[in-house]
NUTI-433897 format. One record per residue (C-alpha): residue in three letters; x negated, y negated, z. Coordinates in steps of 0.05 Angstrom, whole numbers, m for minus. Example, Ala and Ser with C-alpha at 12.3 -4.5 7.8 and 13.67 -1.06 7.14 Angstrom:
# residues 2
{"Ala" {m246 90 156}}
{"Ser" {m273 21 143}}
# end
This chain:
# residues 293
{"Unk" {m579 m150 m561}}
{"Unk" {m544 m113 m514}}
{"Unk" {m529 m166 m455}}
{"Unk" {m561 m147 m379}}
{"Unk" {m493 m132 m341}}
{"Unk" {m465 m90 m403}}
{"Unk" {m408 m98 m452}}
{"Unk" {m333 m100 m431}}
{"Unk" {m327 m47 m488}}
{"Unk" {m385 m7 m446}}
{"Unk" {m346 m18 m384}}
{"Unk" {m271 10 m415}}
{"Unk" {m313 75 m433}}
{"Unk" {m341 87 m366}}
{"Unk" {m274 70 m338}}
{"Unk" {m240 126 m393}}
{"Unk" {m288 182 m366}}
{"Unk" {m264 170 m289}}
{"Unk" {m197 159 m310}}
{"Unk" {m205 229 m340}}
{"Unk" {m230 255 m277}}
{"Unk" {m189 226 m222}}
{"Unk" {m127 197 m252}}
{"Unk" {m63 241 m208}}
{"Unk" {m18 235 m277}}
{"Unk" {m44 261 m338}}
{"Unk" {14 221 m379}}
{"Unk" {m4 161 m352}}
{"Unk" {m78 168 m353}}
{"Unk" {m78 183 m425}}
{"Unk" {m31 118 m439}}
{"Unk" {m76 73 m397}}
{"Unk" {m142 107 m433}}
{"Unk" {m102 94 m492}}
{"Unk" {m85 15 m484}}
{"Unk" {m158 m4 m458}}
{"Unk" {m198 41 m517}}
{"Unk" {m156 m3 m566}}
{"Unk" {m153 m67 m533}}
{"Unk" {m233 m60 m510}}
{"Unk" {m259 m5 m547}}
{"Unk" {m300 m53 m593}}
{"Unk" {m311 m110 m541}}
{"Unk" {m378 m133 m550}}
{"Unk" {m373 m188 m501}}
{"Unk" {m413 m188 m438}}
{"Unk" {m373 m164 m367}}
{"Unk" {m356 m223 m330}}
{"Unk" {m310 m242 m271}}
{"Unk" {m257 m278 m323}}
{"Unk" {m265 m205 m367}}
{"Unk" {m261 m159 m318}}
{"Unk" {m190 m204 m299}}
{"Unk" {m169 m181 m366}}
{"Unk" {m183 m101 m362}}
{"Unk" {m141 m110 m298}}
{"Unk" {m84 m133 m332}}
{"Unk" {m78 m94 m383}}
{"Unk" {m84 m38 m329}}
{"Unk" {m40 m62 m289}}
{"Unk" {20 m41 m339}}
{"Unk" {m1 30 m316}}
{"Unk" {m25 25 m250}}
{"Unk" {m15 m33 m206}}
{"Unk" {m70 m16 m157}}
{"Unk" {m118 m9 m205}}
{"Unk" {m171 m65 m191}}
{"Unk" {m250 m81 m213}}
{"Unk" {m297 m124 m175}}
{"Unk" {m344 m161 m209}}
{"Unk" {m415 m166 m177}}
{"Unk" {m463 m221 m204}}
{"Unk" {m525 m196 m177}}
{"Unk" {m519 m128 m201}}
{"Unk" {m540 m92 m145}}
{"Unk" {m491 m31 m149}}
{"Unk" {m520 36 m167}}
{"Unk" {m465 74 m200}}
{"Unk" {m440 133 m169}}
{"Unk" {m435 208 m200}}
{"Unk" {m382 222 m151}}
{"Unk" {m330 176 m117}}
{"Unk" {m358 165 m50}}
{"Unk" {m297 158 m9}}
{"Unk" {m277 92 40}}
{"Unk" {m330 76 88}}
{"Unk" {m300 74 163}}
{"Unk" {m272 18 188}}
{"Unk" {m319 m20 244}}
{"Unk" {m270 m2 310}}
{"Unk" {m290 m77 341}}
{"Unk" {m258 m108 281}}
{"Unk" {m202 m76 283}}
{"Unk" {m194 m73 363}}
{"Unk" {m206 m152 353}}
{"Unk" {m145 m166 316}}
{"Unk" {m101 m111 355}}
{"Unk" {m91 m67 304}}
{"Unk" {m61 m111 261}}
{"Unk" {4 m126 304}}
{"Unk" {16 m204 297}}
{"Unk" {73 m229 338}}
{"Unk" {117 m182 381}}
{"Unk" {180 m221 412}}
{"Unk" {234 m203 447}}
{"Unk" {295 m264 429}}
{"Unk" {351 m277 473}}
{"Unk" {401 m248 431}}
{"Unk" {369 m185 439}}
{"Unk" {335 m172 373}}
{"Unk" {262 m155 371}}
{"Unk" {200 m172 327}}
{"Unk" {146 m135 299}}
{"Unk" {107 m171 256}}
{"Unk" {51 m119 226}}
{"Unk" {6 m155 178}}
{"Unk" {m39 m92 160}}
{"Unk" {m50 m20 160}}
{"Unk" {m101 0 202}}
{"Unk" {m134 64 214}}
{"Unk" {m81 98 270}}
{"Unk" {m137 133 303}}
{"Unk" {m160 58 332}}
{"Unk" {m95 24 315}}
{"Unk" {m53 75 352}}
{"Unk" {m54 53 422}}
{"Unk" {m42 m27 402}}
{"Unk" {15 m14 349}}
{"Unk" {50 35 404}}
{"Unk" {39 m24 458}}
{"Unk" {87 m60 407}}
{"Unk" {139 m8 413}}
{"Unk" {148 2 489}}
{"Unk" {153 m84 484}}
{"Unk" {214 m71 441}}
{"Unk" {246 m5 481}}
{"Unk" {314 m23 485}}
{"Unk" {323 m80 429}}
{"Unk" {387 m93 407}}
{"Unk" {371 m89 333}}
{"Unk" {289 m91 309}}
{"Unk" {270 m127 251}}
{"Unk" {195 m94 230}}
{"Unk" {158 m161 183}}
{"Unk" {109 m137 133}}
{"Unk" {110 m199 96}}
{"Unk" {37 m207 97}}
{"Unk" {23 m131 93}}
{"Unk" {m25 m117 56}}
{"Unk" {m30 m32 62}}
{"Unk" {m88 9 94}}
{"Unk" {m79 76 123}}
{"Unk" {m16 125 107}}
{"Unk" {m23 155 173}}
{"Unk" {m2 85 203}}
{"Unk" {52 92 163}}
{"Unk" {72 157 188}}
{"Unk" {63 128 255}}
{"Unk" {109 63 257}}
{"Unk" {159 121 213}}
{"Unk" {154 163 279}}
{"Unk" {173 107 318}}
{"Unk" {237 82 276}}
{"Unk" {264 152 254}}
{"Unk" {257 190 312}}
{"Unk" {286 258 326}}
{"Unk" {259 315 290}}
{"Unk" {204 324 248}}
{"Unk" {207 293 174}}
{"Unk" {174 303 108}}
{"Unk" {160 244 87}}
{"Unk" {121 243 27}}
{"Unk" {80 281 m17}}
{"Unk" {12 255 m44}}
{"Unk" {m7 292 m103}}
{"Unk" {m78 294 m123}}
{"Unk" {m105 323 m190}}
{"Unk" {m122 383 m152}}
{"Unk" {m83 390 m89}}
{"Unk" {m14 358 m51}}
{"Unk" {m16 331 11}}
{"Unk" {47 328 51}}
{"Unk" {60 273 103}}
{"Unk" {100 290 160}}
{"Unk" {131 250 232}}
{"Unk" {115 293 284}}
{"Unk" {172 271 330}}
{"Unk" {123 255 383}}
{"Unk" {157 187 394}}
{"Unk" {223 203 402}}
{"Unk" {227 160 472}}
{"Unk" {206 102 448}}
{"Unk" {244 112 382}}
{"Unk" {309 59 375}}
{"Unk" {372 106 376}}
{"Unk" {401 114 310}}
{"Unk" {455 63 318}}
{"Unk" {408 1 327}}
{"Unk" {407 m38 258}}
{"Unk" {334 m47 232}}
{"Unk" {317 m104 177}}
{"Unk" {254 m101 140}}
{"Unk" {221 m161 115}}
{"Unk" {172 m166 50}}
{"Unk" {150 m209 m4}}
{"Unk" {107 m209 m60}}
{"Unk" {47 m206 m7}}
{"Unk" {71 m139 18}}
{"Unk" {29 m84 m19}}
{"Unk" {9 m11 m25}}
{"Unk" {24 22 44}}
{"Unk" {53 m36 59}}
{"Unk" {105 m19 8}}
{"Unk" {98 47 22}}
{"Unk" {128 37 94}}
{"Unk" {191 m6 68}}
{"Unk" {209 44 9}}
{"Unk" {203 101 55}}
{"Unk" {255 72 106}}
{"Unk" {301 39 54}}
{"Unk" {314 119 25}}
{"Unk" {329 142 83}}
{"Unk" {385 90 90}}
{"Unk" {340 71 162}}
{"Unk" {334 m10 144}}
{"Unk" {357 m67 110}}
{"Unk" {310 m88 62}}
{"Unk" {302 m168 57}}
{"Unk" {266 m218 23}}
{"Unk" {223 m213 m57}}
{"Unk" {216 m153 m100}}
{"Unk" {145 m121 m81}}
{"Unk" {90 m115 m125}}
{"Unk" {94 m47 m142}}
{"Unk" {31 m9 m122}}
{"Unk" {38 60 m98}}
{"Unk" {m24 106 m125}}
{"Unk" {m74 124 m79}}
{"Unk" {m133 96 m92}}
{"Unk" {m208 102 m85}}
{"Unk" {m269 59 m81}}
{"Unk" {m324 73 m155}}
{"Unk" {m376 35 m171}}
{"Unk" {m375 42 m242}}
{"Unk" {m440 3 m261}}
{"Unk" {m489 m50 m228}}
{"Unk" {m435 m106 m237}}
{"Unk" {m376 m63 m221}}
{"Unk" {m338 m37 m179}}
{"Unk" {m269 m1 m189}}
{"Unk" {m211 19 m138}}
{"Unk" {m177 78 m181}}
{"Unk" {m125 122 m174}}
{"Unk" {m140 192 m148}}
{"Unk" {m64 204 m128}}
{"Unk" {10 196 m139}}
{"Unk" {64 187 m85}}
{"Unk" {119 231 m90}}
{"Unk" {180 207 m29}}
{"Unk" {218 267 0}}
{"Unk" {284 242 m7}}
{"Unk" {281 201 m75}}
{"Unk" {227 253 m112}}
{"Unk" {200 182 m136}}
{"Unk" {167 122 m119}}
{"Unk" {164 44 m119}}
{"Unk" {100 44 m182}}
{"Unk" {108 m11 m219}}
{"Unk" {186 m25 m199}}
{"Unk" {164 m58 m120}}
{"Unk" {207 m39 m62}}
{"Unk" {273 m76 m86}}
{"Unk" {310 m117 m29}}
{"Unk" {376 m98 m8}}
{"Unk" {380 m168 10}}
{"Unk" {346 m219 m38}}
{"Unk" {316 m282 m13}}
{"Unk" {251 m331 m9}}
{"Unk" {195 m302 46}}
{"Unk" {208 m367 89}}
{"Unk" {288 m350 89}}
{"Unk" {272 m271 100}}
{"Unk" {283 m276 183}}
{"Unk" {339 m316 185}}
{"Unk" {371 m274 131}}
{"Unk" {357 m202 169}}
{"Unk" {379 m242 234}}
{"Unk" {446 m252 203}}
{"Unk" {450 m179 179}}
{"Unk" {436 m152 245}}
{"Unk" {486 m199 278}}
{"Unk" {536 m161 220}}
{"Unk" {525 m97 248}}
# end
C-alpha cells in the first residue's frame, strides 16, 4: 500500500521534474537528478522529517541552498507553477530595524555594524542607512554578519553602495534559465561612503549564509575588506519557495550567481577568510587588523 504522505522515491521524482524546469545550470541539474534517481529512485519508504534530512544531503553536494520542509499535516496543495516569496509583513521588519543589531562608535575610532539579516531594502532602507550616517567618519568600519542569515540582494547592493562608493559598479550577474539579471551600485551614497583609504574587516562564521555570503564574497574580490573568522557554508543559488506535495515543501534553485570581477562564485567553497579564526575571536582579530593598517 502506497503510504498517505507518499514515497521518498515519489518525492525524488517530483523533485527531478522541477529540477528540470528551474535548475539555472543544466550540468549540475542533471548531476543532482542523477545522484537522487539512484540513491532514491526505488525508495519505497514513506516521506518523513528524518527522510526528507536525507534528500537534503545528498543535495546538498550540488546545491547548498537546496532545502525541503516537511509538513505533518499535509495541508500543502502542490503548485503547477512556483509561486514566488510572499512579502515580508513591513511591522516585522520595522520592529527589529531592519535587521541592524548593534551600531557603536569605540574610542579608538573604529565603528560597528552588526547586520544580522537581509531585509527587503524597500522597508530596510531608511534603518540600515541610519547605521551609516552613525559611522560617517570612522576610522576603520568593521561590517559583522556573523549571524547573517541572507534575504534580499538588493540589501546587498545597498550596504555595497555604502562601502564602495564612487561610481557605479556591476556587481553581479544572476543568471536564470531564461534571462540574466545584472546587479548594479548606483553611486547614490557616495557621501556617506568611507573614503577608500579607511580599512574595512568583515566578520562571518558558519552562521553567515546565502546573501549573507553574498555580501562578504562580493567585497573580499574587490580587495574592499578583510575577511575574518570560519569558512562559510557555501550557498549562493537563488532560490525559490515549491510546494512539491501535501507534506512538502522545497526552496530550489531558479538561478546562479555569476561576481563581476571573479566570473565565479562562493557555491559550495563558502566565502574563505583572509583571516582564520573562531566566531567569538572574529572582533578582536579584525580590531587588530585595522589597528595594522
Amino acid at each position: 500500500m502506497r503510504p498517505e504522505g507518499g514515497t521518498v522515491g515519489a518525492l525524488a521524482c517530483d523533485l527531478c521534474a522541477w529540477i528540470d524546469r528551474l535548475f539555472p545550470d543544466a550540468d549540475r541539474g542533471e548531476r543532482l537528478k542523477r545522484a537522487l534517481e539512484e540513491r532514491f529512485g526505488d525508495d519505497a519508504r514513506a516521506v518523513s522529517e528524518d527522510r526528507c534530512r536525507e534528500v537534503e544531503a545528498v543535495a546538498h553536494d550540488f546545491s547548498r541552498h537546496l532545502a525541503l520542509e516537511y509538513v505533518p499535516d499535509g495541508s500543502l496543495v502542490p503548485d503547477t507553477e512556483p509561486p514566488g516569496w510572499p512579502p515580508q509583513d513591513p511591522v516585522e521588519v520595522q520592529l527589529r530595524a531592519g535587521s541592524v543589531g548593534e551600531v557603536t562608535r569605540r574610542s579608538d575610532g573604529v565603528g560597528l555594524l552588526e547586520l544580522n539579516g537581509l531585509d527587503g531594502v524597500h522597508i530596510a532602507a531608511p534603518y540600515v542607512k541610519a547605521a551609516f550616517a552613525l559611522l560617517r567618519g570612522a576610522r576603520g568600519v568593521v561590517l559583522d554578519l556573523r549571524r547573517n542569515g541572507g534575504g534580499d540582494p538588493g540589501t546587498v547592493t545597498f550596504v555595497l553602495d555604502w562601502l564602495l562608493g564612487g561610481e557605479p559598479t556591476h556587481i553581479s550577474d544572476v543568471i536564470y534559465k531564461d534571462r540574466t539579471r545584472q546587479w548594479w551600485t548606483t553611486g547614490r551614497l557616495a557621501d556617506l561612503a568611507p573614503p577608500p583609504q579607511t580599512p574595512v574587516s568583515v566578520l562571518v562564521s558558519e552562521r553567515t549564509f546565502s546573501s549573507g555570503e553574498a555580501l562578504a564574497y562580493h567585497l573580499q574580490s574587490r580587495g574592499r575588506g578583510r575577511v575574518v573568522g570560519q569558512r562559510t557554508p557555501g550557498a549562493a543559488d537563488h532560490i525559490t519557495p515549491v510546494r512539491l506535495s501535501g507534506h512538502v515543501r522545497a526552496l530550489l534553485p531558479e538561478a546562479r550567481v555569476r561576481d563581476a570581477v571573479t566570473a565565479t562564485n562562493w557555491e559550495g567553497t563558502g566565502v574563505m577568510p583572509d583571516i582564520p579564526c573562531e566566531p567569538a575571536e572574529a572582533l578582536e582579530a579584525a580590531i587588530e587588523e585595522l589597528r595594522r593598517g
